[in-house]
C-alpha positions as CSV (number, residue, x, y, z in Angstrom):
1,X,-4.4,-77.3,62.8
2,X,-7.0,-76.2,65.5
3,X,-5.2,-73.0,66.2
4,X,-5.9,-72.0,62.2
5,X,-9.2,-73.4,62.6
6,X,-9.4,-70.9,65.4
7,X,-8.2,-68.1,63.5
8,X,-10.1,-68.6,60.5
9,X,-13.5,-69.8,62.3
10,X,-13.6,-72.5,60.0
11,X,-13.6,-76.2,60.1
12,X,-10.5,-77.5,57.5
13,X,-9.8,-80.8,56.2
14,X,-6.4,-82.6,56.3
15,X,-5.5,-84.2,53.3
16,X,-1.9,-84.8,54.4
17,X,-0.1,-87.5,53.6
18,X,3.3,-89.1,55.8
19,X,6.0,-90.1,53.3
20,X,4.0,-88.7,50.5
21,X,5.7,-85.3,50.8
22,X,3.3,-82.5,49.1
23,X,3.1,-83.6,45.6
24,X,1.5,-87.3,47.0
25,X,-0.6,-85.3,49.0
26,X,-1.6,-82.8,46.2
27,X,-2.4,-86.1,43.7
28,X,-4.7,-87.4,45.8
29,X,-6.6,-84.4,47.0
30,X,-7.0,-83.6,43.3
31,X,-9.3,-87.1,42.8
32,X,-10.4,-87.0,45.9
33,X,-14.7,-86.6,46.0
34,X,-14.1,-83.6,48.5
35,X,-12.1,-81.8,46.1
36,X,-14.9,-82.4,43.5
37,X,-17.3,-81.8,45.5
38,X,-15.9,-78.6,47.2
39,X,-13.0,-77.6,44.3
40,X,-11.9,-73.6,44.7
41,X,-13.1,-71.1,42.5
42,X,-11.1,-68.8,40.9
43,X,-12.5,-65.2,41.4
44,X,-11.1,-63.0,38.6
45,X,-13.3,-60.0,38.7
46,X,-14.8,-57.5,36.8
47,X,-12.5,-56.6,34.0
């Protein structure tokens, strides 16, 4: 992932996961304490 780290000028985490394909990594990252520390906001606007 550096060169996306690069791109982005951001530091990322890597929540991947061998053998647990994306739906075992997805799980985890969901009850993970970065994701509930850090979870994405949805931005919807001004409507």
């Amino acid at each position: 992932m550096p060169f996306l780290e690069q791109a982005l000028g951001a530091s990322l985490c890597n929540f991947d996961k061998d053998g647990g394909e994306v739906l075992g990594a997805v799980k985890d990252y969901f009850v993970s304490p970065a994701f509930k520390k850090n979870a994405p906001i949805a931005d919807l606007g001004n409507p």
